[in-house]
C-alpha positions as CSV (number, residue, x, y, z in Angstrom):
1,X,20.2,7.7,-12.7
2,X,21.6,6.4,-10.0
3,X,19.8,5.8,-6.3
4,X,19.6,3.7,-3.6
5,X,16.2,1.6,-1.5
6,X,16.0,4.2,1.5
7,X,12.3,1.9,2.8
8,X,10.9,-1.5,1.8
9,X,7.4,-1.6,2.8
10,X,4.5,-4.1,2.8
11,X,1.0,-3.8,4.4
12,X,-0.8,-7.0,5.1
13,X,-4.0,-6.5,5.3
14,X,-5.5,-3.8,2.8
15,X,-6.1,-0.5,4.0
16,X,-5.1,-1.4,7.3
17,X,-1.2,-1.4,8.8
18,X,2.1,-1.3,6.9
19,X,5.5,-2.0,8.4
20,X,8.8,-1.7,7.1
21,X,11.2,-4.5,6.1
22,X,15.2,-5.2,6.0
23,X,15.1,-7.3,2.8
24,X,12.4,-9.1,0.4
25,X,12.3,-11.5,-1.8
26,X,10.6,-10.3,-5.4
27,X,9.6,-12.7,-8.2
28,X,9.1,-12.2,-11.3
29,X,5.5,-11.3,-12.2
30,X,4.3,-11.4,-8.7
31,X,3.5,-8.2,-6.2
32,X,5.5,-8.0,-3.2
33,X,5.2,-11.3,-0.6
34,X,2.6,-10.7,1.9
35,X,1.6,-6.7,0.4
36,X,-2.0,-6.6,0.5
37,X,-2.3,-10.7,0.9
38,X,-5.5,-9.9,3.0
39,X,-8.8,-7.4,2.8
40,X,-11.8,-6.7,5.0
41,X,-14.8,-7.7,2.3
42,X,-17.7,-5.9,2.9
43,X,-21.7,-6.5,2.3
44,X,-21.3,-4.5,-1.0
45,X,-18.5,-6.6,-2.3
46,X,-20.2,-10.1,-0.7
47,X,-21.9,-10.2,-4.0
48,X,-18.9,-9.9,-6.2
49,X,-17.0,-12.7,-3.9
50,X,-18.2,-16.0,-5.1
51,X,-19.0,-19.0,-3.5
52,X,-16.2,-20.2,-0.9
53,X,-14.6,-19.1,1.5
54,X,-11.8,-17.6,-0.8
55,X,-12.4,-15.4,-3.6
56,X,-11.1,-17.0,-6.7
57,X,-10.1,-14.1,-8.7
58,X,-9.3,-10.6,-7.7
59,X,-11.5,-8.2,-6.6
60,X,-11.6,-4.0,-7.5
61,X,-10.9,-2.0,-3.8
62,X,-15.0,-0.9,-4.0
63,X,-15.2,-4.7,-2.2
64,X,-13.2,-3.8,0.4
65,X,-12.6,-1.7,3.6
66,X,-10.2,1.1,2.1
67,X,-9.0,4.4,3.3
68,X,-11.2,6.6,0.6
69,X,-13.8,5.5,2.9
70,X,-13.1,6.1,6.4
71,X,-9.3,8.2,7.4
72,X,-9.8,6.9,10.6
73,X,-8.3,3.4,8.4
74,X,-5.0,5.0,7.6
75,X,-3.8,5.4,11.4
76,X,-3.5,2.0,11.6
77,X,-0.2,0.3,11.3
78,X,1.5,-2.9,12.2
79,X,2.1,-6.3,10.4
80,X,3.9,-9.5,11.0
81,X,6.8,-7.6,12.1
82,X,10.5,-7.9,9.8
83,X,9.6,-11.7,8.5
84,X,7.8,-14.3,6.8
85,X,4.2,-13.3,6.0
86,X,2.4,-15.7,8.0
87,X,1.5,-16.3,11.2
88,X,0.2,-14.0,14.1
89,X,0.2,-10.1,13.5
90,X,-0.6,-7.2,15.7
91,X,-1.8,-3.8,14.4
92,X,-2.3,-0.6,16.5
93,X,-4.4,2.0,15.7
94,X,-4.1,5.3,18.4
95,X,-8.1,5.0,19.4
96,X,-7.8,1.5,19.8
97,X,-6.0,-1.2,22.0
98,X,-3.1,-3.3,20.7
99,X,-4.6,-6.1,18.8
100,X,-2.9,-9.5,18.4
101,X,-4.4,-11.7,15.6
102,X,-3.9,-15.2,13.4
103,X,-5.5,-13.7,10.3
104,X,-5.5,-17.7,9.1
105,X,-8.4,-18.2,12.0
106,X,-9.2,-15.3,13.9
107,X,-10.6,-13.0,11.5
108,X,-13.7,-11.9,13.8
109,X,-11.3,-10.6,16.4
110,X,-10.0,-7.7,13.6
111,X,-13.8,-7.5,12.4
112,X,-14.9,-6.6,15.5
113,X,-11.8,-4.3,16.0
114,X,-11.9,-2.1,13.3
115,X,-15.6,-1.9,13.4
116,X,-15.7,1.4,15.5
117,X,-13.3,2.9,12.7
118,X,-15.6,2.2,10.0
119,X,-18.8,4.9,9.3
120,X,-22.2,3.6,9.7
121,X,-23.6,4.7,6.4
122,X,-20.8,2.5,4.3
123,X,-21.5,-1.2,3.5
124,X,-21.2,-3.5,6.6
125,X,-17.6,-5.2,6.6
126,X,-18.1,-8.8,6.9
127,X,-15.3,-11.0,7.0
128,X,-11.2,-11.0,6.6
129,X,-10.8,-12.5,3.3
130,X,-7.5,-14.2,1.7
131,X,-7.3,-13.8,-2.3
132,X,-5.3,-16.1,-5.5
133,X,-2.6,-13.2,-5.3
134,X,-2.8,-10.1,-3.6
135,X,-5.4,-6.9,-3.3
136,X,-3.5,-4.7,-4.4
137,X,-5.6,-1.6,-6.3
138,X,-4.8,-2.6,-10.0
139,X,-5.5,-6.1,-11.2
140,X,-1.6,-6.7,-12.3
141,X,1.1,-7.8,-10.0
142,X,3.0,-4.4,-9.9
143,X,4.8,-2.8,-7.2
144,X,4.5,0.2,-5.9
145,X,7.7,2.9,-6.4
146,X,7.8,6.5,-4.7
147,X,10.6,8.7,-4.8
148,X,11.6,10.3,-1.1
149,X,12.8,13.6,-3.7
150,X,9.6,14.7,-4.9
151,X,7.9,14.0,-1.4
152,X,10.2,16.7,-0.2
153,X,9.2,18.9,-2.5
154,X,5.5,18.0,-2.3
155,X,5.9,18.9,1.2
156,X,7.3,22.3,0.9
157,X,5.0,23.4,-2.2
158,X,1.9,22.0,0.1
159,X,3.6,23.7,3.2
160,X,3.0,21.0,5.9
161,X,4.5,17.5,6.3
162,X,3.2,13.7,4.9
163,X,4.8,11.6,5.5
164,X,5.6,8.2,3.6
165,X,2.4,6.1,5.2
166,X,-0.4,7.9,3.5
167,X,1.1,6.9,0.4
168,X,1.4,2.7,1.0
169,X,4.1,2.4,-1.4
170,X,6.2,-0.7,-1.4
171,X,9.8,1.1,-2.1
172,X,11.1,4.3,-1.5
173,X,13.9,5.6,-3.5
174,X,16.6,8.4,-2.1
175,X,19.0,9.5,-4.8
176,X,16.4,10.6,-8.0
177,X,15.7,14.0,-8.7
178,X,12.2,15.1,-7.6
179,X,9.4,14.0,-10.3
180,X,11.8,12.2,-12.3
181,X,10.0,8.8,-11.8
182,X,7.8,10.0,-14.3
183,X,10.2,10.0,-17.4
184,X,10.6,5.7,-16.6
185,X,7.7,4.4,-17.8
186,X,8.7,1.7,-20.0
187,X,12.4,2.3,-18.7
188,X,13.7,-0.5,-16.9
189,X,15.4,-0.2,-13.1
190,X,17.8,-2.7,-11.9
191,X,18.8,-4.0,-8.9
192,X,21.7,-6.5,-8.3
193,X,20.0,-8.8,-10.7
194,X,16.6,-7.6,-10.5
195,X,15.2,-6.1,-13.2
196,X,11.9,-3.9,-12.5
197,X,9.9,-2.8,-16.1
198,X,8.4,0.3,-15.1
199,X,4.7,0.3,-16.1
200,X,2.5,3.6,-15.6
201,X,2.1,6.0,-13.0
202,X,0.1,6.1,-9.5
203,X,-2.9,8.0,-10.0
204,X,-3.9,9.0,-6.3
205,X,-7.4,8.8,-4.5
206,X,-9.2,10.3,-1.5
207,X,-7.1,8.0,1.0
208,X,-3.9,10.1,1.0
209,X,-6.1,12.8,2.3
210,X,-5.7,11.6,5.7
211,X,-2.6,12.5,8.2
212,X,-2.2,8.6,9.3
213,X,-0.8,9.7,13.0
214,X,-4.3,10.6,13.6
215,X,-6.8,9.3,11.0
216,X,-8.1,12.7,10.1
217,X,-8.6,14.7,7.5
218,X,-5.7,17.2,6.5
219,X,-5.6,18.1,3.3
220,X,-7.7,17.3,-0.1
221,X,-4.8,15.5,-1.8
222,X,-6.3,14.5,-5.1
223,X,-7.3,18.3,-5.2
224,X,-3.6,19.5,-4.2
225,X,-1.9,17.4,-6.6
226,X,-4.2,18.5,-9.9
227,X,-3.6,22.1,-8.4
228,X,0.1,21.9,-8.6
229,X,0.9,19.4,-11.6
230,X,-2.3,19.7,-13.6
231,X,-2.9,15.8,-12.7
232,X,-3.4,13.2,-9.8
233,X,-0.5,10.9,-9.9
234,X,2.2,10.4,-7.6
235,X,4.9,7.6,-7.9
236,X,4.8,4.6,-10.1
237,X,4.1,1.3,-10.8
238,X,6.3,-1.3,-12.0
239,X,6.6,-5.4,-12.7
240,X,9.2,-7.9,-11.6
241,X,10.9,-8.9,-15.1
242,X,13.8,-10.9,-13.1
243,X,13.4,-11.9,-9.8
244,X,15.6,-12.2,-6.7
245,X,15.8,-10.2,-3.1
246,X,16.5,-6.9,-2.6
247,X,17.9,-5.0,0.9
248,X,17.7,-1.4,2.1
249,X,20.7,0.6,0.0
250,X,20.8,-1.7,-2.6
251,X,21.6,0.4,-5.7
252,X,18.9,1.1,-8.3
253,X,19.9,1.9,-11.7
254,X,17.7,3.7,-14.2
């Protein structure tokens, strides 16, 4: 099959932001730069963390602030903007100011924003934590892949829109026909001279449940999805075999 990159996506901190890029870089056995390179820990996952400031291996998303936990989470959005993954970042969040932040030293300031987003009865978030890769939800340094097809057609079986934020994938592919992702595990996708092994697919949790213009509930997704297709996944995952960059309507080739 062939398709095209219609979005390139990363979201810096987990659970919290996403913004689109032009191009990226990929490497080969490494998750997207700067996708999930931060997370809010909380008291719950302070015990799983280690000593130091920096957890030393990767942590499951039960550590973290996440979406599943609070929809209020997945109206945020913002990043470092279209560039290098460091630096000063802003996310915006439509019950709360614009906020401006160094992740590298000002950590508090996004504690003590995202704080009113957060439910009382969850484990306290403590502190804005930097891991050895990225926290992404699975332990290997896949990508995420979605197909703008078969969210079309989830839309008009569901009846209502989505969107592609509720979903925090890292590509989104125009060009495949709808639910054929599926068929390409253990396919693999090029790119120029990228090669992408596809790996399994997505199975989908209680955060896409949430309409992320207004960090409410809209729909019990995990709940649709087994309704309609007799399981919970949506999109897949897949690993940098080759590395290089990629750009929006670079070809991809099944």
């Amino acid at each position: 099959m062939t398709a095209h990159i219609a979005r390139i996506r990363r979201h810096p901190v987990k659970s919290l932001g996403g913004e689109d890029l032009a191009r990226t870089p990929l490497r080969a056995a490494q998750r997207l730069p700067g996708d999930r390179l931060w997370a809010m820990l909380t008291e719950g996952g302070e015990r799983h963390a280690g000593p130091g400031e920096r957890p030393a291996r990767w942590l499951p998303k039960s550590c973290f602030m996440r979406g599943a936990a609070s929809a209020a989470l997945q109206a945020v959005e913002g990043g470092w903007g279209d560039g290098v993954p460091h630096g000063a970042m802003t996310l915006r969040h439509p019950t709360r100011p614009d906020l401006r932040f160094d992740p590298e030293t000002e950590g508090d300031k996004l504690l003590n924003w995202v704080q009113p987003l957060w439910p009382a009865d969850k484990p306290v978030p403590t502190r804005l934590v930097q891991g050895p890769t990225g926290w992404t939800d699975v332990n290997q340094p896949w990508i995420s892949i979605l197909s703008l097809s078969s969210l079309r057609d989830l839309e008009t079986r569901l009846g209502q829109p989505l969107g592609i934020e509720r979903w925090r994938a890292n590509l989104w592919v125009e060009g495949w026909e709808a639910y054929a992702e599926r068929d390409l595990v253990g396919h693999i996708l090029t790119i120029g001279g990228v090669e992408l092994r596809v790996t399994e697919t997505i199975g989908r949790c209680a955060a896409t449940s949430a309409d992320t213009r207004t960090g409410e509930i809209d729909i019990d997704m995990p709940a649709a999805l087994q309704a309609q297709f007799g399981h919970k996944d949506f999109g897949i995952y897949a690993e940098v075999v080759t590395g290089g960059e990629i750009a929006l309507k670079d070809e991809i080739r099944a």
